[in-house]
C-alpha positions as CSV (number, residue, x, y, z in Angstrom):
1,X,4.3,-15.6,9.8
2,X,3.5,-15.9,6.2
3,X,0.4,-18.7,5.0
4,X,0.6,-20.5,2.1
5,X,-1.5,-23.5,0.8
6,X,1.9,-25.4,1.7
7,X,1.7,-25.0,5.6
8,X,0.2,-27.6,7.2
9,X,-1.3,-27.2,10.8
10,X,-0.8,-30.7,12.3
11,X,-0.5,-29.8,16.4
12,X,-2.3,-27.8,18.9
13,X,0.6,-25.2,18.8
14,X,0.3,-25.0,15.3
15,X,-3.2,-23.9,15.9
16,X,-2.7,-21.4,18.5
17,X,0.1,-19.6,16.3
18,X,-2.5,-19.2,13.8
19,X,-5.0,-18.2,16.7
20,X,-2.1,-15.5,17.8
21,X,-1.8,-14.8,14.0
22,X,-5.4,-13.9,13.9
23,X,-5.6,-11.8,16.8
24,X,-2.1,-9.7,17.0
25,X,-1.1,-9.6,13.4
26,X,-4.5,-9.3,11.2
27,X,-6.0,-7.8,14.2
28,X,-9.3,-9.3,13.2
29,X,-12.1,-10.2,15.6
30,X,-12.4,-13.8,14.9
31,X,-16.1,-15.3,14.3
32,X,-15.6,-19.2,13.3
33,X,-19.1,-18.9,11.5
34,X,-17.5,-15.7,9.3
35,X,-16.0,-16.3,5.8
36,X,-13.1,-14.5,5.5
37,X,-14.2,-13.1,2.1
38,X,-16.9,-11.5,4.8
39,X,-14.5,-9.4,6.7
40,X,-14.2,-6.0,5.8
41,X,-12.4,-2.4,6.9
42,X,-14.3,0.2,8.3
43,X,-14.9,1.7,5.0
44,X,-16.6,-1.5,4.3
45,X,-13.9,-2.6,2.0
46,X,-12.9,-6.4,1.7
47,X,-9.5,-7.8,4.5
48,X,-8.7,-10.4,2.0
49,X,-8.5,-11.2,-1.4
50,X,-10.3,-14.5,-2.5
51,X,-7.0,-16.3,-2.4
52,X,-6.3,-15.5,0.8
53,X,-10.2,-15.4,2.2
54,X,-10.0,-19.4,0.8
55,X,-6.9,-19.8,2.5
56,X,-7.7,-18.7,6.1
57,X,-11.2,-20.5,5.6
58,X,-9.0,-23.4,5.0
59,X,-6.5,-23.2,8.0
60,X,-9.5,-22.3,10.1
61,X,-10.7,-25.4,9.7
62,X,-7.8,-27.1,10.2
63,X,-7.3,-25.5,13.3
64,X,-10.7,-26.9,14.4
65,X,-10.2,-30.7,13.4
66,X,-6.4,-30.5,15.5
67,X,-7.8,-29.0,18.4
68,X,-11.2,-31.3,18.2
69,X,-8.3,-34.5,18.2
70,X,-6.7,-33.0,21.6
71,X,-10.5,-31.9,22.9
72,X,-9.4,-28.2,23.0
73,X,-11.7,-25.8,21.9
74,X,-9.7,-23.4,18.9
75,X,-12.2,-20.5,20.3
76,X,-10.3,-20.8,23.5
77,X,-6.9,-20.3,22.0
78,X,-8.3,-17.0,20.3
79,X,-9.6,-15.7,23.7
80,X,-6.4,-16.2,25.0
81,X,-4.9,-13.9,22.6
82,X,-7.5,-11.4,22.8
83,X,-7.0,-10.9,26.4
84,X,-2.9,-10.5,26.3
85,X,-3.7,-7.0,24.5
């Protein structure tokens, strides 16, 4: 799945592809009190760009407010993911 300042997360699924996103495909280990402009490589080399670092920051929170509406915890969906590897 590609992210753009487009997309638009507006259900709990929408979060939890994100949340699977996260996990599987950026294989990051999600902190919701990290910055994305935080994470680095083991060579201690920046993950994202600013653009995209502002983005995920963005959809992060997004994530949050959706899940808050349905009283589902986002940190959930990410443990779910984590544990299917």
């Amino acid at each position: 799945m590609e992210y753009d300042w487009d997309y638009n997360i507006s259900t709990v699924k929408d979060a939890d592809e994100f949340a699977r996103f996260l996990v599987e495909e950026l294989k990051v280990e999600y902190n919701p009190g990290d910055d994305f402009s935080k994470y680095t490589d083991a060579d201690g080399d920046p993950l994202f760009d600013e653009f995209d670092a502002d983005l995920y920051n963005h959809i992060s929170m997004d994530c949050f407010n959706v899940c808050d509406k349905e009283d589902i915890d986002f940190m959930d969906l990410i443990y779910a993911h984590e544990e299917s590897l």
